[in-house]
C-alpha positions in Angstrom: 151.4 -52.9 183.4 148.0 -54.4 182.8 146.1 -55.4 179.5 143.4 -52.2 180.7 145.8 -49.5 181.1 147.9 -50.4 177.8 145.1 -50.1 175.5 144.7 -45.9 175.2 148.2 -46.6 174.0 147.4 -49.1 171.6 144.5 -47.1 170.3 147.1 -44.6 169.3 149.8 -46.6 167.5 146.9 -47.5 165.3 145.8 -44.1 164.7 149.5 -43.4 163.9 150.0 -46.1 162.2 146.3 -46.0 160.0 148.0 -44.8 156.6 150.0 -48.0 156.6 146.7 -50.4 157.6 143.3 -48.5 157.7 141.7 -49.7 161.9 138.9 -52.2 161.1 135.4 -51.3 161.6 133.9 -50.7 164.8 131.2 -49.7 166.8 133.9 -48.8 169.1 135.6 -46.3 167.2 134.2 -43.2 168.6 134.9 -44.8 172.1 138.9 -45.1 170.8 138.8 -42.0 169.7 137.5 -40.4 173.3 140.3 -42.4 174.7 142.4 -41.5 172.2 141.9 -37.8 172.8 141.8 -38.3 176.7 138.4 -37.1 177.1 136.8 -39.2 179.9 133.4 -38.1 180.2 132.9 -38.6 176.2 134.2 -41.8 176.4 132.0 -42.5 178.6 129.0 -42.0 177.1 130.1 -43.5 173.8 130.8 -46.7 175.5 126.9 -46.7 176.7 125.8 -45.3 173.5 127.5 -48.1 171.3 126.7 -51.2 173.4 123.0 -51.8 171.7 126.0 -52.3 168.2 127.8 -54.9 169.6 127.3 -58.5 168.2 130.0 -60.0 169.0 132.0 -61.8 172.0 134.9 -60.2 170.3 133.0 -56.4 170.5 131.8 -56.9 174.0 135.5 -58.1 175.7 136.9 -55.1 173.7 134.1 -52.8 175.1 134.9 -54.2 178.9 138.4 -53.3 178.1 137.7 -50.0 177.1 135.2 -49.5 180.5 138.8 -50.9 182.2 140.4 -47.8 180.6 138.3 -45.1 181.5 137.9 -46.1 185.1 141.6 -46.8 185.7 142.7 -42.6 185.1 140.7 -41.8 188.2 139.3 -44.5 189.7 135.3 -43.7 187.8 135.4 -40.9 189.7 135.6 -37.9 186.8 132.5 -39.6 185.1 129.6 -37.6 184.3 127.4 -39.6 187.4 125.6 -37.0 189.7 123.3 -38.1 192.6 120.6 -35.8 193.3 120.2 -33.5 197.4 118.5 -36.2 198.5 120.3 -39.2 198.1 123.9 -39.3 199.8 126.6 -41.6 199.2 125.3 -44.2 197.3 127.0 -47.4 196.8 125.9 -50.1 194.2 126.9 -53.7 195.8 127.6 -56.6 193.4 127.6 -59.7 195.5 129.0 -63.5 194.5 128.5 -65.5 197.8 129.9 -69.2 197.4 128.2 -71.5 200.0 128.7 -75.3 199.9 127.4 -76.9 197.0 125.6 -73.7 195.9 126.2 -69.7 194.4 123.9 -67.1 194.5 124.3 -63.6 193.3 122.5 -60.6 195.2 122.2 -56.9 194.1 122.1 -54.1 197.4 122.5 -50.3 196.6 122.9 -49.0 200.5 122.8 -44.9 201.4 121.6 -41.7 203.1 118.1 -40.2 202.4 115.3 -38.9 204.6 112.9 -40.8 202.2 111.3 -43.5 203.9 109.6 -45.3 201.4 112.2 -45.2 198.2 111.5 -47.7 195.1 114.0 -49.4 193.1 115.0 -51.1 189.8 118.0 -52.2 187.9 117.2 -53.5 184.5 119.6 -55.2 183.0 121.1 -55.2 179.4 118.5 -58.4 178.8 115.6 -56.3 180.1 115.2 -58.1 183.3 114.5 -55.8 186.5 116.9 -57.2 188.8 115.7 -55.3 192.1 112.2 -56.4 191.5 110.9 -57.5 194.5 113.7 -55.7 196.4 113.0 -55.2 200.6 114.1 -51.6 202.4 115.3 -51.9 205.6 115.9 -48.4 207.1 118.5 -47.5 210.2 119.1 -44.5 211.6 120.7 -41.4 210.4 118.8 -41.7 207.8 120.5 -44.6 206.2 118.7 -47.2 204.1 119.8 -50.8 202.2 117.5 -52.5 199.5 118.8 -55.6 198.5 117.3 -57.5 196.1 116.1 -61.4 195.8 118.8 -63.7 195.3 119.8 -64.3 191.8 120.7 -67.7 190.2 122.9 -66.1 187.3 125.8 -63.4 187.5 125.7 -60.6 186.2 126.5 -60.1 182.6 128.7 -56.8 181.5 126.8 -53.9 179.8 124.9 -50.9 179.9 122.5 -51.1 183.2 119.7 -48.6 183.8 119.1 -48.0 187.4 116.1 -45.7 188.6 115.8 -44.7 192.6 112.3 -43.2 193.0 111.8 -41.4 196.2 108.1 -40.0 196.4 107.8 -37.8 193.4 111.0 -37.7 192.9 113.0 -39.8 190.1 117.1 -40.4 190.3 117.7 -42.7 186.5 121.5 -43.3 185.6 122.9 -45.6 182.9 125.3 -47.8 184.6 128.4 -49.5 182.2 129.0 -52.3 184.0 131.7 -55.5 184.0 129.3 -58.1 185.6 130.0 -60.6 187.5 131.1 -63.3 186.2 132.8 -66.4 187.8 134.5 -64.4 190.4 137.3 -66.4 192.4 139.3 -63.8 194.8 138.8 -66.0 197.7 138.6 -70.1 197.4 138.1 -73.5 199.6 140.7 -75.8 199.2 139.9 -78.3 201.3 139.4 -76.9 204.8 142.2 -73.8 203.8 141.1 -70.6 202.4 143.4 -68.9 199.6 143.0 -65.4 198.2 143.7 -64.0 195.2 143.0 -60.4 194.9 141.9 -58.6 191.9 144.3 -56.0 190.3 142.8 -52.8 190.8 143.9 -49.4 189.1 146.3 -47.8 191.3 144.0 -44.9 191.9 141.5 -47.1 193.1 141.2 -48.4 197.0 143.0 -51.2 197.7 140.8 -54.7 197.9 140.5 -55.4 201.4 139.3 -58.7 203.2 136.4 -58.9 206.0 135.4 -61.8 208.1 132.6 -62.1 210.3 131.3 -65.2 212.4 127.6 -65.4 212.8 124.8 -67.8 214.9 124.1 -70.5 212.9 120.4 -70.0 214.3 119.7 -66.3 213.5 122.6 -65.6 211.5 123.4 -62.7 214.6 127.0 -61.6 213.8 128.8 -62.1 216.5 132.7 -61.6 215.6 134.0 -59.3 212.9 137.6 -58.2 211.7 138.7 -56.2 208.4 142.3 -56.6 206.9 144.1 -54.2 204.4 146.2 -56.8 204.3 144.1 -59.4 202.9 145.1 -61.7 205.6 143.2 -64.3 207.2 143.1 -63.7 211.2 142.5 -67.1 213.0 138.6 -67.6 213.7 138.2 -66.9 217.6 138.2 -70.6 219.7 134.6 -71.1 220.9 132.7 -74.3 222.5 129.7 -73.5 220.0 131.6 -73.6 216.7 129.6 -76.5 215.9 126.7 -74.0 215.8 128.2 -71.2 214.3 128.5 -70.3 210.3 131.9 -68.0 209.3 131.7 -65.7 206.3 134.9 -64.3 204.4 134.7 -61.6 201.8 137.0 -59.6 199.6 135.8 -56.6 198.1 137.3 -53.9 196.2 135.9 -50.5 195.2 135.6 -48.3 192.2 133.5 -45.0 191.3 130.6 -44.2 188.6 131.1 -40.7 189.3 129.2 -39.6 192.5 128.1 -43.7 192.8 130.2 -45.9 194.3 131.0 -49.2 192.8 131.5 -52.3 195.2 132.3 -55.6 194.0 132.1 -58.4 196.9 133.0 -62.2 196.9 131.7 -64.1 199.7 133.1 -67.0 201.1 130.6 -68.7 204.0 129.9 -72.0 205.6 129.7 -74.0 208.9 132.4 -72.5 210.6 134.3 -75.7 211.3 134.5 -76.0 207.3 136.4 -72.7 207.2 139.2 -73.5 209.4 142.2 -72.6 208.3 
């Protein structure tokens, strides 16, 4: 059983066991005592309403452990998150892309709205707006991506406030987030390629593995395949490889409520580089 899931249960041997040895101040009491009580939504919103308290490295690793608790019951999805009529399916991408001698970080939130001139921003718990700048590119059915610039720093964990503005219109969520940081589900060794999947809650999806093969020209994408396996499938035999760039990703998926979560390391490079 993972560290996440154990901790409602630890939270309640020390409420049992307070008479003995009082629980040390917190800010995170009240979050405990949601836990405690098995009241997600609450929970929820005290984990967001005592972030701004914590001062500590010690406070903020608890506080991602308690996030870890109140998304594992249902996968995120019985938190208080609603998306307004016109914006459908929403998914928040978290991107790591390792590229040789170099990471970069990007934000995307991809979905369905007939709005064709939306506005976004993501501050972060530092106050930075990380979407500023952020390009639309619109598809049909009335599907759009905005992806913002890339970003030289992961993303920290905390409390994110995210506002979609689509004419008059105004969508504004606060986001309790786990960041980015140092992700390493999917590795160069040399010229292999080794996974190692995050755990996920079993009520989540399972992580799954994509790879694509693009022109090293236009970046075109020219090959794909997707395993639920989390297999690597040999990279098609061309003449052009030389010319050719080969992208591996793992992602995994969790919910905000009606938001999707989705968490992506990217592995890309001259093809001949990634041969496995």
């Amino acid at each position: 059983m993972r560290r996440s899931l154990l901790l409602p249960a630890l939270v309640w041997m020390a409420l049992v066991n307070q008479t003995a040895a009082a629980l040390p101040v917190t800010p995170l009491e009240p979050v405990y005592h949601a836990l405690f009580s098995q009241q997600t939504a609450l929970a929820w919103q005290q984990l967001i309403a005592v972030w701004p308290q914590l001062n500590s490295n010690a406070q903020r690793r608890a506080w991602q452990e308690a996030l870890n608790a109140v998304i594992s019951a249902q996968c995120g999805n019985d938190l208080p998150v609603k998306t307004p009529a016109w914006l459908d399916s929403p998914t928040l991408v978290l991107i790591q892309r390792d590229i040789p001698l170099n990471r970069i970080y990007r934000i995307q939130l991809v979905g369905g709205s007939p709005d064709r001139n939306l506005q976004i921003s993501l501050i972060a718990p530092d106050g930075k707006d990380l979407m500023l700048g952020a390009t639309a590119e619109y598809y049909a059915q009335d599907q759009f991506q905005l992806e913002s610039q890339e970003l030289g720093e992961p993303l920290p964990m905390g409390v994110y406030q995210l506002t979609l503005r689509a004419g008059s219109a105004v969508w504004q969520q606060s986001l309790a987030l786990q960041g980015t940081r140092n992700l390493n589900w999917i590795q160069r060794q040399g010229h292999s390629i080794t996974l190692q999947p995050p755990e996920t809650p079993s009520a989540c999806p399972a992580p799954w593995l994509e790879q694509a093969m693009l022109k090293g020209s236009d970046y075109q994408q020219i090959w794909s395949r997707k395993s639920d396996q989390l297999q690597m499938q040999p990279w098609p035999r061309r003449e052009d490889a030389s010319e050719l760039w080969g992208i591996a990703t793992v992602d995994r998926e969790e919910a905000r409520g009606g938001l999707t979560l989705r968490l992506e390391h990217r592995l890309a490079g001259p093809l001949l580089t990634l041969q496995n």
